[in-house]
C-alpha positions as CSV (number, residue, x, y, z in Angstrom):
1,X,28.3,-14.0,-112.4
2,X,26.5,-17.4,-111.7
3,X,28.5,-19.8,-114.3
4,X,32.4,-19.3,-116.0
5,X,31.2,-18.4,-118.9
6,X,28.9,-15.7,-118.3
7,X,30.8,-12.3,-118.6
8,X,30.7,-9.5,-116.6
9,X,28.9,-6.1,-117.4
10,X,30.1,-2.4,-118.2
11,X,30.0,0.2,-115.3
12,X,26.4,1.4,-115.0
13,X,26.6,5.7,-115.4
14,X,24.0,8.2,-115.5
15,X,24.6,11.2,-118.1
16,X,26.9,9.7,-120.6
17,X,25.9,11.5,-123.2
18,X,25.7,14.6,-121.7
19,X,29.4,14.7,-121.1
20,X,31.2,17.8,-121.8
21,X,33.6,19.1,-119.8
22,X,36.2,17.5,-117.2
23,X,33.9,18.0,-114.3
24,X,31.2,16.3,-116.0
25,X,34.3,13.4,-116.4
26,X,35.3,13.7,-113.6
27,X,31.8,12.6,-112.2
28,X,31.4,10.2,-115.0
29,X,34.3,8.3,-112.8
30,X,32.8,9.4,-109.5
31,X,30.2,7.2,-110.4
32,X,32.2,4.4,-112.0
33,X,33.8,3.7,-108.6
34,X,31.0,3.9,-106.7
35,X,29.4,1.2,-109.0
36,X,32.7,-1.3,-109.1
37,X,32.2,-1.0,-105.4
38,X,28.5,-1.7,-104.9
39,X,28.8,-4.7,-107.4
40,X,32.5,-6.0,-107.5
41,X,31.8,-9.2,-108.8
42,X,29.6,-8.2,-111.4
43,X,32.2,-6.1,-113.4
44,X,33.8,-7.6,-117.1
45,X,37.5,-5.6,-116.3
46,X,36.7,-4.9,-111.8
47,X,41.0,-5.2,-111.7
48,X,43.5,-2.6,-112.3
49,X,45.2,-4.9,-115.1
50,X,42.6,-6.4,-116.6
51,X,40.5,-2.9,-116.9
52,X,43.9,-0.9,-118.3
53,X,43.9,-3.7,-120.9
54,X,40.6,-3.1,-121.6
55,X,41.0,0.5,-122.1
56,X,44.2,0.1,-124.3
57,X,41.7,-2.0,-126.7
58,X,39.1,0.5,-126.3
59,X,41.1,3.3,-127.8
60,X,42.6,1.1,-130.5
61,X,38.9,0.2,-131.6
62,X,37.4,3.6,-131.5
63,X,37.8,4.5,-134.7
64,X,36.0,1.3,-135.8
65,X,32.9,1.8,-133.2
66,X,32.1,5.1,-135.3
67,X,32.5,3.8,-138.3
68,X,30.1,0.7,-137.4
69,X,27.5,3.6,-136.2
70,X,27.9,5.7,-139.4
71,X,29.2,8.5,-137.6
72,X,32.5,10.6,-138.0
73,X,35.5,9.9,-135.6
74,X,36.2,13.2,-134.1
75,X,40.0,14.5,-134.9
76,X,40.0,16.1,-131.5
77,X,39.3,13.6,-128.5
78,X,35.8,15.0,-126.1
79,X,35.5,14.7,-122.5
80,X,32.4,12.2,-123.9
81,X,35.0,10.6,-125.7
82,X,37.2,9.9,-123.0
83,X,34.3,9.0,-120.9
84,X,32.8,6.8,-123.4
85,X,36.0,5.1,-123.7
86,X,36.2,4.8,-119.8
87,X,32.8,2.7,-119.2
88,X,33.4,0.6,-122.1
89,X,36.5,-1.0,-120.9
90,X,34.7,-1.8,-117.6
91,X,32.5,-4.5,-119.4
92,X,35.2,-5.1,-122.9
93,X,35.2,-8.9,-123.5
């Protein structure tokens, strides 16, 4: 970030929507880490704290994010769920 009051960005992932297992989770986060540690300073959420935060205001607005899209929150959470959920809080305000 060049000035204070730029924010960071989200965790760049290849695949997102093509999420639908655990593996393909599991390598959604594979390539989370290896982006927070190519570009550490570039990350909204780059700590623990700050990126569980995140993620805890994620979850709470899910529900919302579907609604704002027109689209039906699931009633059983997805591995693109959870994913989803994952790279957002690396760049949540």
């Amino acid at each position: 970030m060049s000035s204070p009051y730029e924010t960071g960005r989200s965790a760049e992932v290849n695949r997102l929507d093509q999420v639908s297992s655990h593996v393909d989770a599991a390598r959604i986060v594979s390539q989370m880490l290896d982006d927070l540690r190519a570009h550490p300073d570039e990350w909204e959420n780059a700590t623990l704290e700050r990126f569980l935060e995140a993620l805890a205001a994620c979850l709470s607005a899910l529900s919302a994010l579907y609604a704002n899209r027109g689209e039906q929150f699931p009633a059983q959470p997805t591995w693109q769920l959870i994913s989803e959920a994952l790279v957002m809080a690396s760049g949540y305000e």
